[in-house]
C-alpha positions in Angstrom: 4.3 3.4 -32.2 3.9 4.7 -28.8 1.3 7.4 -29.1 0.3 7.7 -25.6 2.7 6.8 -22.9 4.3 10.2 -23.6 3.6 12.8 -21.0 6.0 11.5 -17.9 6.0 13.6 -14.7 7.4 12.3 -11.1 10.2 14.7 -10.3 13.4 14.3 -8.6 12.1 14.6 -5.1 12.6 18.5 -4.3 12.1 20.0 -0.5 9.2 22.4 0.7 10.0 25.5 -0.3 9.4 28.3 2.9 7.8 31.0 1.5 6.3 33.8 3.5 4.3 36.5 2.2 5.9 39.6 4.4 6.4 42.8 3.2 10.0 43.9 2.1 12.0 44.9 5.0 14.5 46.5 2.5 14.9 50.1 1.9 15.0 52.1 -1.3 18.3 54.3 -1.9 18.3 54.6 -5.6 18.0 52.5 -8.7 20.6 52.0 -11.3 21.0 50.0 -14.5 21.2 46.3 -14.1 25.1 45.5 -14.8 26.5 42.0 -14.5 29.3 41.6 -11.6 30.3 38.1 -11.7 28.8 35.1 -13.6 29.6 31.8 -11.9 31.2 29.0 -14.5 28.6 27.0 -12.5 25.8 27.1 -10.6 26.8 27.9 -6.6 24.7 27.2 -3.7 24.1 29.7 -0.5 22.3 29.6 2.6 19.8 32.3 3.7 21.2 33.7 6.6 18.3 36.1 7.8 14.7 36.5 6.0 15.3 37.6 2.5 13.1 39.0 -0.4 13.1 37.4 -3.9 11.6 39.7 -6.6 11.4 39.8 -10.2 14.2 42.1 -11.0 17.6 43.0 -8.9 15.5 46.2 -7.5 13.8 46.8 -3.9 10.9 48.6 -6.0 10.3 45.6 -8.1 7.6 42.9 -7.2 7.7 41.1 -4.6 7.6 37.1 -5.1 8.8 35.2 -2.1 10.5 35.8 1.0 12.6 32.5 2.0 13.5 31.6 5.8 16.9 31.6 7.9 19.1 28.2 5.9 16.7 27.6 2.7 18.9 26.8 0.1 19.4 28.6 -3.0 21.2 28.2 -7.0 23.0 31.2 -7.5 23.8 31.5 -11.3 25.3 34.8 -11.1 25.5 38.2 -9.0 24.6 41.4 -11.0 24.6 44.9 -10.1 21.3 46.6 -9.3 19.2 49.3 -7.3 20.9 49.7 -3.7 19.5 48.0 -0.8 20.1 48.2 3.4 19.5 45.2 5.7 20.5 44.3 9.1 21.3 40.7 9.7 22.5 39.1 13.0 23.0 42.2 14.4 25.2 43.5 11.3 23.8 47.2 9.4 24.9 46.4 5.3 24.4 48.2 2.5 25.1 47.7 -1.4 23.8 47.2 -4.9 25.0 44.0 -5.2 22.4 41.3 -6.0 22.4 37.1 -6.2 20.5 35.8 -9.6 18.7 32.7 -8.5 17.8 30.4 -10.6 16.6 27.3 -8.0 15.2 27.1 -4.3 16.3 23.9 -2.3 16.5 22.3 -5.5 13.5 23.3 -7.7 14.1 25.1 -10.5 12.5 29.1 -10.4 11.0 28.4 -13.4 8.8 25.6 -12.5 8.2 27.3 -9.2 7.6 31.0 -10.8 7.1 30.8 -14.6 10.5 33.0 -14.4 14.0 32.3 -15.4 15.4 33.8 -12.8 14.4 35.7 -9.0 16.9 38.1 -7.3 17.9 38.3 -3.4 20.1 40.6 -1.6 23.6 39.6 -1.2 23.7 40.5 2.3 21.2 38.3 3.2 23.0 34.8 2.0 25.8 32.5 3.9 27.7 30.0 2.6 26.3 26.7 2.5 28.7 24.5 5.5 31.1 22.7 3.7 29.9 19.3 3.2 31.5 15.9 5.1 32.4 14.7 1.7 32.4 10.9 1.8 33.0 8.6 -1.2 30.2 7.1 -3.1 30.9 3.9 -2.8 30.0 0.8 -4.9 27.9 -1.0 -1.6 26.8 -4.5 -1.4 23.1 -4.1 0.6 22.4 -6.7 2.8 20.3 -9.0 0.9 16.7 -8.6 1.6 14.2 -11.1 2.9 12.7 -13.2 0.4 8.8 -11.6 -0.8 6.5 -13.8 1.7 5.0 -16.0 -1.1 2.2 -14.8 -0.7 0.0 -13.4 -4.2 -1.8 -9.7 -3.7 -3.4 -10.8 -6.5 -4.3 -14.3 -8.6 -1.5 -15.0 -11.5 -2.3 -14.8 -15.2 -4.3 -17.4 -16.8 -1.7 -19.3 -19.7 -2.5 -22.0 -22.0 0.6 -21.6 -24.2 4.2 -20.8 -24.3 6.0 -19.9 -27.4 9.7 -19.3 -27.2 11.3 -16.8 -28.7 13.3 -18.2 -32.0 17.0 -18.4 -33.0 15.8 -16.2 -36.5 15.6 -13.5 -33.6 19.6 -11.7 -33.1 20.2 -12.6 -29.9 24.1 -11.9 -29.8 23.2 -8.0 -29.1 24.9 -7.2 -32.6 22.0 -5.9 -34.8 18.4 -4.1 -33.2 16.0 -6.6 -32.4 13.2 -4.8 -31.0 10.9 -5.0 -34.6 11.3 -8.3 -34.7 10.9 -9.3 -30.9 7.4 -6.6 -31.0 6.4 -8.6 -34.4 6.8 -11.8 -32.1 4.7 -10.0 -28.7 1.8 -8.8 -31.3 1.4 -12.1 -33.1 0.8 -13.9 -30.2 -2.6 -13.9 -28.8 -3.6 -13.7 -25.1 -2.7 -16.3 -22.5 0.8 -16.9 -24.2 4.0 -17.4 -22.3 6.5 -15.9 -24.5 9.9 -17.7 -23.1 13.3 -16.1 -24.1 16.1 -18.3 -24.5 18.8 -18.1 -21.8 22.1 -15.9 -22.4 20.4 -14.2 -25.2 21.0 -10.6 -25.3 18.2 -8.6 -27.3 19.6 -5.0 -28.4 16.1 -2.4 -28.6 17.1 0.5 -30.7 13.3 1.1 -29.5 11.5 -0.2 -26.5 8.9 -2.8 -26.4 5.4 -2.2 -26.0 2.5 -3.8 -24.6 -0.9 -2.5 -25.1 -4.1 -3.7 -24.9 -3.2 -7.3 -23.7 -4.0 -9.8 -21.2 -2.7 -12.8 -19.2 0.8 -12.5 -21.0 3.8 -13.6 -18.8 7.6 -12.7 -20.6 10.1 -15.6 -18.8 13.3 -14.0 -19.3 15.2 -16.8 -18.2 18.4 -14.4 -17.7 17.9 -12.7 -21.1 19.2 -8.9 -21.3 17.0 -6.6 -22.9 19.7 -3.9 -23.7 18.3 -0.5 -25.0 20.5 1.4 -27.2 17.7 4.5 -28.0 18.0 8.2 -26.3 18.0 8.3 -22.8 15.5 11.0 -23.0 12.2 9.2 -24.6 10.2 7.1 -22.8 9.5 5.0 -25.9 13.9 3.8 -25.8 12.8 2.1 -22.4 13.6 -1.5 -22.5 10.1 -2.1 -21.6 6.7 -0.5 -21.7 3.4 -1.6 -20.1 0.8 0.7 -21.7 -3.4 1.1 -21.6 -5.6 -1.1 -20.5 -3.8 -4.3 -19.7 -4.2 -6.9 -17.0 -2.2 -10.1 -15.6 1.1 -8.9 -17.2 4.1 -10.4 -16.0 7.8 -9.8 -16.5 10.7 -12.0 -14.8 14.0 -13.1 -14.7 15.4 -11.1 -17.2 18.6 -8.3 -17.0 16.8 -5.5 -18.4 19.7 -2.8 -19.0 19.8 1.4 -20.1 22.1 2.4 -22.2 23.3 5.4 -18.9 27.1 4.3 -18.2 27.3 7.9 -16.2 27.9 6.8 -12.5 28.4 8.6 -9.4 27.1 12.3 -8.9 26.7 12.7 -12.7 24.5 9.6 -13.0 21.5 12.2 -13.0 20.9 13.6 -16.6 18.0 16.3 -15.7 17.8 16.4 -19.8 18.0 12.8 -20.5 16.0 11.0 -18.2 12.9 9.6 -20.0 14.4 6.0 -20.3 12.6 4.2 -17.4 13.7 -0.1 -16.7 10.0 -0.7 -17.0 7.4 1.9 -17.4 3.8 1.4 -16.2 1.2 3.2 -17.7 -2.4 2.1 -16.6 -3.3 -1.4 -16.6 -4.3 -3.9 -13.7 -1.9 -7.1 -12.1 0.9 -6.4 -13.1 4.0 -8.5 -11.5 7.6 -6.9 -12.0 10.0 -9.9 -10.2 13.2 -11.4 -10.1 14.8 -9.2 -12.6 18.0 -6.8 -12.2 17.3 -3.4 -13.5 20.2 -1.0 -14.8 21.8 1.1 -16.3 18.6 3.0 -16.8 18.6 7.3 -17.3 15.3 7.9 -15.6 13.6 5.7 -13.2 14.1 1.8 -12.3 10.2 1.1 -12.4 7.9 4.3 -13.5 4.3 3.9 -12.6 1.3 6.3 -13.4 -2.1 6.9 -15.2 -2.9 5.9 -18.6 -2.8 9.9 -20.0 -5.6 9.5 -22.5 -8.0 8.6 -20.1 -6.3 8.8 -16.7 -7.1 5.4 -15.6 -4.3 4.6 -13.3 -2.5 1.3 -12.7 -3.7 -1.2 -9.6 -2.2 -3.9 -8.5 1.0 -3.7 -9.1 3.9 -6.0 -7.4 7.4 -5.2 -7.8 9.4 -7.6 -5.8 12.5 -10.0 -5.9 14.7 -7.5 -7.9 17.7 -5.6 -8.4 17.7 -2.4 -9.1 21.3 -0.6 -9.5 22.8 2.7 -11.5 19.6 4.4 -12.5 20.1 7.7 -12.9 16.6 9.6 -11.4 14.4 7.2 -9.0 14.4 3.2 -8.0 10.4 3.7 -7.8 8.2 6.4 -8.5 4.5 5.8 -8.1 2.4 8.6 -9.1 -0.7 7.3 -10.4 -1.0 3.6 -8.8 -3.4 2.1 -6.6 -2.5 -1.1 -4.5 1.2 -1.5 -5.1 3.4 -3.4 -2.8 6.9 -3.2 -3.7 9.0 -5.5 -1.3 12.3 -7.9 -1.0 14.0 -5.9 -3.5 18.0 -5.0 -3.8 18.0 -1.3 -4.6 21.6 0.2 -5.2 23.3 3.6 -6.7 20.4 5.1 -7.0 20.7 9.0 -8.7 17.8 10.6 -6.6 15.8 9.2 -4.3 14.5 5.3 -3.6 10.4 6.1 -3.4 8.9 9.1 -5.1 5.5 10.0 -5.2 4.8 13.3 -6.6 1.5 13.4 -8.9 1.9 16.6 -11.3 -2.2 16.6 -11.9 -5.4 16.3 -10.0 -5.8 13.4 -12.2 -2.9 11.3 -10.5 -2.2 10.1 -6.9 -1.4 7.4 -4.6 -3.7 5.1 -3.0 -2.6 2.3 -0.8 1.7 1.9 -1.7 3.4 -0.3 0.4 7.4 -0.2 0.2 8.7 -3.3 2.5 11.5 -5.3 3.6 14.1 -3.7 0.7 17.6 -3.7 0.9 19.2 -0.2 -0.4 23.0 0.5 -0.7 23.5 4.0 -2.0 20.9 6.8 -2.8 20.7 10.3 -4.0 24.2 10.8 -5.6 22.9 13.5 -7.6 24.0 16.9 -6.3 21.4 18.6 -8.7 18.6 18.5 -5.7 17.8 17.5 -2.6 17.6 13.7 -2.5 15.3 11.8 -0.1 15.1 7.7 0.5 11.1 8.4 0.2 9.6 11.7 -1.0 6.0 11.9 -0.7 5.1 15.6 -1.8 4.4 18.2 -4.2 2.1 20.9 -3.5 3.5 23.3 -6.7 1.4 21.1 -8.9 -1.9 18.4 -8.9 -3.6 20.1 -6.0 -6.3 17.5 -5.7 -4.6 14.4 -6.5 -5.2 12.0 -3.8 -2.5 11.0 -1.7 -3.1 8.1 1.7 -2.4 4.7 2.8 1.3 4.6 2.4 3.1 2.1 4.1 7.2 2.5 4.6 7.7 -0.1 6.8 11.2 -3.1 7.5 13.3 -1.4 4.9 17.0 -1.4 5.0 19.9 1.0 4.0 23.4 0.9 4.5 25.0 4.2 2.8 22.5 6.5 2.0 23.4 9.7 0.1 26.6 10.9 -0.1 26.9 14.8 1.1 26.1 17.4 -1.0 25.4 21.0 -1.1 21.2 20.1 -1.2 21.1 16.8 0.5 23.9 17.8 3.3 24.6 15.6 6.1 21.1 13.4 5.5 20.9 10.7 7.4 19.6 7.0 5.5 16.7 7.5 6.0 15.9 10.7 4.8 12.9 11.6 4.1 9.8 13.8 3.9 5.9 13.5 3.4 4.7 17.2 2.2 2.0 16.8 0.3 -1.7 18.1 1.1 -3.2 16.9 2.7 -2.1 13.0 2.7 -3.8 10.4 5.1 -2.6 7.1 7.0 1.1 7.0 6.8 2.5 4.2 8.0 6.9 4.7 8.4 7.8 2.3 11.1 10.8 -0.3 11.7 13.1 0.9 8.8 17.1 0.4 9.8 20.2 2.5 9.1 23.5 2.9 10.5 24.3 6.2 8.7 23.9 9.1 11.0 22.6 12.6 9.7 21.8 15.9 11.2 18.1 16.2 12.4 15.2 16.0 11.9 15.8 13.3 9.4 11.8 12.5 9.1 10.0 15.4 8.0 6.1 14.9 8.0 3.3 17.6 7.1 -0.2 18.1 6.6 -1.0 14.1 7.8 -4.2 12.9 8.8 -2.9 9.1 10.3 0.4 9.3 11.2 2.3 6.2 12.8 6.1 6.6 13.1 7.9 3.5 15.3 10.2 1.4 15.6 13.1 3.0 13.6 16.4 2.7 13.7 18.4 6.0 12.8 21.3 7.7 14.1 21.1 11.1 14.5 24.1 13.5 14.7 22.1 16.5 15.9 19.0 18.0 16.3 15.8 15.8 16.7 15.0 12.4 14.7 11.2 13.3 14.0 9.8 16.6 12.6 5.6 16.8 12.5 4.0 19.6 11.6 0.0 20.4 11.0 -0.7 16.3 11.2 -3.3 15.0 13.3 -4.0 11.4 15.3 -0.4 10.6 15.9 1.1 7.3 16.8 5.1 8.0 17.2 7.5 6.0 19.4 
C-alpha cells in the first residue's frame, strides 16, 4: 500500500507568462452569437504580434483577464465567431469578428493559469510562429562525464548483514515479482544489505516501497527492476523511497519504465506519474551507478513527505544513466542539500533540472547539479523545454527557493526545435521564481547555438553567471532582470 506518496507536483518546466494589466485598446461595434469558424484537428501555435487582450468570452465587452506582450506564445484550439473588434497593429487598421480560442500560454495550460478552459484573443493581433530549423532528434552518445570526486556529502549506512535475494524469487521477468521481493524488503530488519543476484530481471506489476527504514543499502549488481504497472501512478514506479527514512542506498541496478514512446511523443502529459526512483522525505539517501529508463514521468522525483511536509535532505544522485524518460531527468521540489553530479543524462522528454514547488510547503534549499553529461533534452513539443527550470510563481508563493548551484555541466544536442522551445540554445534555461537567492550557473559547455538570450534570470538576490560556453545565433547570451549583487562574466 502506498497511502501517502500520492500527491506529485513538479511540472514540465513552463515560461513566464507576460501579463499586463492594461485596459482594452479594442473597440466595441456590436455583439453577435458565438458561432464556431474553424476547429483545428490539433492544437496550433501563434505568436502575438502587437499587445493583445485575453478575456473570458470571444467579446470586447467581456472581462478582461490578461493582456500578453509582442511574441508570447499561444495554443490555439480553434477560431470562433464572436462580437466585432478593431485594432491597429504595425501600422495596419483591421477589423472583424473573428476570434482565436486559447487554450495554453507559452506552454501552460489556461486552466491551471485561469481556472478556465479556454481565454479568447483577437485574430488580428496573432502571427505565425517562424517556422522552426527542424533538426532530427538524434540518439546522442554524451561525452562521458567525470567520475563523482569520491568524496561522501554525507557518512554511508551502517550494515551488519547482507541477505541476498533467493532463487524462489522469478527472476527471468516472466511472472510479477514485486509481492514477493516487498515480502523480502519488510522481513528484513535495519542495517541489511539486500544483494540481488546478477542478470536477474524482477518484473513489478507494482513498485517497491520503502518506508520507515534505516541504514538499508539494495546492491543491484546489474539486476533490472522492470515495471509493468500504469504509467500514470506513482505507486508502478520501479522504486519508491517514502517517510521518514535515513541511510538508504540504491546501486548498480537497470531500473526500467514500462514508456517505449520515444522522440517528441515520449511526453505523456496523462501518463506520467511513473518516476525511476521517487523520493518522498527521508534523509541520506544515495541514488548511484544505476541506468534509469524507460520511465513516463521523471528519472529521479524528489519532494516533501505530504503528510507532514518534511522534505528530503541529503540526497546524492551521481554515477548514473539516465535515458528515455518521458517528463524530467531531475526534479527537486522539496529537497534540501542535494548534489546531483557525474551523471549521463540522455533523451530526456522535458527538461534536465526542474524545480517548481506547487506549495508554500515545498522548496529548494542548497541543489547542486555538477559535472553531468547530457545528450538530448526537451523533445516534447507539448511546452517550452529548459536544460534547468527554476520557477513557478502561479503556485507555492512562499516556498523557499536559494543556493542553487549549475556549475561544469555538459550538453551536446540540446532540444530539438519546436513551436515552444524554438531555436534554444543547450543551455537553455531560466530562473523565475520569487524571489530566489544565491544562484550559482557558471562553466557549463555547449556547442549548440540558439537565438538569445539563452539564460533568463529574474527576481535573484546572488547571482553569479561565468565562465560558460554557449553559442549564440542572435540576440544576447544573458537576460537579468529585477536581480541584485551580480557577479556575470
Amino acid at each position: 500500500m502506498l497511502p501517502d506518496a500520492v500527491r506529485r507536483s513538479g511540472r514540465v518546466a513552463r515560461p513566464t507568462i507576460l501579463v499586463t494589466a492594461i485596459v482594452s485598446a479594442l473597440f466595441v461595434f456590436g455583439i453577435a452569437a458565438v458561432t464556431p469558424d474553424r476547429a483545428f484537428g490539433a492544437t496550433i501555435a501563434k505568436a502575438v504580434a502587437c499587445r493583445v487582450n485575453l478575456r473570458n468570452s470571444p467579446y470586447t465587452t467581456a472581462a478582461l483577464r490578461a493582456t500578453l506582450k509582442t511574441d508570447v506564445r499561444v495554443t490555439v484550439a480553434a477560431s470562433v465567431t464572436g462580437g466585432s473588434w478593431r485594432v491597429t497593429c504595425a501600422g495596419k487598421t483591421m477589423s472583424a469578428r473573428t476570434w482565436y480560442r486559447i487554450s495554453a500560454i507559452n506552454g501552460r495550460s489556461v486552466m491551471s493559469l485561469y481556472g478556465r478552459t479556454y481565454l479568447y484573443g483577437a485574430t488580428g493581433l496573432f502571427k505565425p510562429v517562424p517556422t522552426p530549423i527542424l533538426r532530427p532528434v538524434a540518439i546522442s552518445t554524451p561525452v562521458p562525464p567525470p567520475a563523482s570526486s569520491g568524496s561522501r556529502p554525507f557518512a554511508a549506512p551502517v550494515t551488519t548483514r547482507t541477505v541476498t535475494v533467493p532463487s524462489s524469487i522469478d527472476a527471468s521477468g516472466a511472472t510479477d515479482a514485486a509481492a514477493a521481493l516487498q515480502s523480502l524488503i519488510d522481513g528484513q530488519p535495519d542495517g541489511t544489505v539486500i544483494a540481488f543476484p546478477a542478470g536477474g530481471v524482477y518484473r513489478l506489476d507494482r513498485g517497491l516501497f520503502i518506508g520507515n527504514r534505516h541504514d538499508l543499502v539494495f546492491e543491484g549488481n546489474g539486476a533490472t527492476l522492470r515495471a509493468a504497472g500504469p504509467g500514470s501512478l506513482i505507486a508502478a514506479s520501479p522504486v519508491v523511497i517514502d517517510g521518514a527514512n535515513s541511510d538508504i542506498v540504491v546501486r548498480g541496478f537497470t531500473i526500467e519504465g514500462n514508456n517505449a514512446r520515444t522522440g517528441t511523443a515520449i511526453y505523456d502529459p496523462n501518463a506520467d506519474g511513473q518516476e525511476g526512483i521517487g523520493v518522498y522525505g527521508g534523509a541520506r539517501i544515495e541514488i548511484a551507478n544505476n541506468t534509469i529508463r524507460m520511465a513516463w514521468g521523471d528519472g529521479v522525483y524528489v519532494n516533501e513527505k505530504d503528510t507532514t511536509h518534511t522534505w528530503a535532505t541529503d540526497v546524492w544522485v551521481h554515477d548514473d544513466t539516465i535515458t528515455s524518460v518521458g517528463r524530467n531527468a531531475f526534479t527537486m521540489n522539496g529537497a534540501k542539500n542535494a548534489l546531483l553530479e557525474s551523471n549521463t543524462i540522455d533523451q530526456v522528454g522535458a527538461s534536465v533540472l526542474d524545480i517548481e514547488p506547487d506549495t508554500s510547503y515545498q522548496g529548494a534549499i542548497n541543489i547542486t547539479m555538477r559535472n553531468n553529461s547530457v545528450g538530448s533534452w526537451g523533445l516534447s513539443p507539448l511546452y517550452t523545454m529548459h536544460f534547468v527550470a527554476c520557477a513557478n510563481n502561479d503556485f507555492g508563493p512562499g516556498a523557499v527557493v536559494h543556493d542553487i548551484t549549475i556549475t561544469g555541466n555538459n550538453v551536446s544536442l540540446g532540444a530539438p526545435s519546436s513551436a515552444l522551445t524554438y531555436n534554444a540554445g543547450g543551455l537553455f534555461s531560466w530562473f523565475g521564481k520569487t524571489r530566489t537567492a544565491n544562484v550559482v550557473f557558471a562553466n557549463n559547455t555547449t556547442t549548440r547555438a540558439g537565438g538569445g538570450p539563452v539564460l533568463w534570470f529574474e527576481h535573484i538576490d546572488g547571482l553569479t553567471v561565468t565562465g560558460n560556453t554557449q553559442p549564440v545565433s542572435s540576440g544576447p547570451l544573458v537576460s537579468i532582470s529585477d536581480s541584485t549583487n551580480i557577479t556575470l562574466n
